[in-house]
N, C-alpha and C positions, 0 to 999 in steps of 0.2 A: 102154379107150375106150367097149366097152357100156355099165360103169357108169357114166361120165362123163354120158353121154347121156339114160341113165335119172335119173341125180339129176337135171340140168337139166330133164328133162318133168314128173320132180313137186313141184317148185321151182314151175313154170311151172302147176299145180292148186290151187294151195292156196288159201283160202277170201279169202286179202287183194284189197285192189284192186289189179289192174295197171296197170301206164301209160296203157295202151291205152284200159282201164278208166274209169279219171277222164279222160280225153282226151275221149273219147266222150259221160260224161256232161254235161262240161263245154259241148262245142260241142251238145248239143241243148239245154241249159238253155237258153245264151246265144242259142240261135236261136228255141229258144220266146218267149223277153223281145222279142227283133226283132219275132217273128212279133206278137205281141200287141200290142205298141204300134204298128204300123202296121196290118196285115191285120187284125189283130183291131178296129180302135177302128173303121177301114173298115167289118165286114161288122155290127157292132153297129149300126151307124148305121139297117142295114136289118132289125132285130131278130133277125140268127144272131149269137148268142154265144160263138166257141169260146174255150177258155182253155187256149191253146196251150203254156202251161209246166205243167200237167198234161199234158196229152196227151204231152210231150216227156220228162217224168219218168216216165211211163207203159212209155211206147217205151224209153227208157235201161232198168232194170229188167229189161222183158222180153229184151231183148238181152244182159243182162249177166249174168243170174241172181245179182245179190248175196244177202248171208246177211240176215238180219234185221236185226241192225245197222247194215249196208250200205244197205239200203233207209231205214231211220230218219234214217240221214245225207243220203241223196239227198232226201228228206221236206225237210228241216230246208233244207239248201242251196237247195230249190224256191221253201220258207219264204222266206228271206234274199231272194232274188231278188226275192220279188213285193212288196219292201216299199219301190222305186223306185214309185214315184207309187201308194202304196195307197191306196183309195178309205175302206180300216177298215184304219187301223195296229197289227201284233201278229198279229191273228187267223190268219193264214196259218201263220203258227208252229205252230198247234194241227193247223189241215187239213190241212197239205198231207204229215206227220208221219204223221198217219191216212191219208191216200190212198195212202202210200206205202207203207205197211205193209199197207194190205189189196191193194196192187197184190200183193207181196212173195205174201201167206196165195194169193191167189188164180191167179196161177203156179202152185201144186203141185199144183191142181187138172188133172185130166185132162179136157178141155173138145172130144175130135173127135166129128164126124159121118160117120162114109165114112173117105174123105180128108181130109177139110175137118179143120182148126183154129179152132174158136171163138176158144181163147183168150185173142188180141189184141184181138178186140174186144168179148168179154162181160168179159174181167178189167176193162178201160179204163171201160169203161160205169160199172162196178158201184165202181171205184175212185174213177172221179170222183162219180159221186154219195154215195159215203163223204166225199172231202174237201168237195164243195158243200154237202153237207149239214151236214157238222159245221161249217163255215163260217156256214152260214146260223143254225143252230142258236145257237152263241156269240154271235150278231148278237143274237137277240134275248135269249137268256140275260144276258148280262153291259153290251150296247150300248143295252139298252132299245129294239130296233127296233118299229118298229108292226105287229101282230100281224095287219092286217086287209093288211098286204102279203104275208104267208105264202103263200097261192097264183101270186101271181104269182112269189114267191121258186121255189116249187118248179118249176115252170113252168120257168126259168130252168134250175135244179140239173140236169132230165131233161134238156131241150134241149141243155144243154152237155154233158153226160155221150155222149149220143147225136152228136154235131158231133165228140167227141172220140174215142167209137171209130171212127168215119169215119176219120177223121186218121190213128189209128194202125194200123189193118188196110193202109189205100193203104203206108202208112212202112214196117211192120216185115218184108215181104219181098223188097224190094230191098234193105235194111239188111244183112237175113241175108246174103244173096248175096254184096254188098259184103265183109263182114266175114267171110265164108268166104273169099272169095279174098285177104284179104289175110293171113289166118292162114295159106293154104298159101303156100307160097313154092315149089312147084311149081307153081301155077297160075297165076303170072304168064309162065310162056313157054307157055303155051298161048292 
């Protein structure tokens, strides 16, 4: 019966996605696409830009710790999603690829002060200006955009980068809590 117990715990370790897993990233993808096409196209109206399906690919990541891999898919599936009403079709494919992989590099970082955990929102920050920028970057690389719009693109790139670790600091510790207590199954008669 020990060993039974023990094989199922390190069954239940290994580096694949779990149910749980793709469950998770699923419902913050699909709620970042909500979040954006209403709240988002709403707070743009007033010049905040967030880009709520980073910031939600952001948060899945750091709650899930996937492998490299793992992050490159959540990247790509980010990709897929933003190509429902894309304003530049394709390019996301490249970014959001890269934002989720420097999400991924920048997780292994040790990032506290005190107590305090940076982070969630220096990774977030520094991830989304990786995919905005490689974004931006491709734009004028390959799309021919107008070069004398570059500042206000960058402008943009921070602004959202900055909206978006907002986002996911308020997110990722009630997340955690949540997802602590439903991994114990002791802590539900408490």
């Amino acid at each position: 019966m020990a060993a039974e117990k023990r094989n199922v715990a390190n069954t239940q370790n290994t580096k694949g996605f779990q149910i749980t897993d793709l469950i998770l990233v699923a419902v913050l993808l699909a709620a970042g696409q909500v979040l954006k096409m209403t709240l988002g196209t709403a707070l743009s109206s007033i010049g905040v830009k967030p880009n709520f399906i980073i910031a939600m690919y952001c948060l899945a990541i750091l709650l899930i710790r996937p492998s490299l891999a793992q992050a490159l898919i959540v990247g790509l599936l980010a990709g897929a999603i933003n190509q429902i009403n894309p304003a530049t079709p394709w390019l996301n494919f490249i970014s959001e690829p890269l934002g989720a992989v420097a999400m991924y590099l920048l997780i292994k970082i040790p990032m506290k002060v005190g107590k305090f955990d940076l982070k969630p929102i220096v990774s977030t920050f520094l991830a989304t200006v990786v995919s905005g920028g490689s974004f931006v970057a491709c734009r004028y690389l390959f799309m021919g955009a107008n070069i004398a719009d570059l500042p206000a693109n960058l402008v943009v790139v921070f602004g959202t980068s900055a909206v978006n670790a907002i986002i996911v600091e308020a997110l990722y510790y009630p997340l955690c809590k949540v997802l602590r207590k439903s991994a114990d199954p002791d802590a539900a008669g408490r």
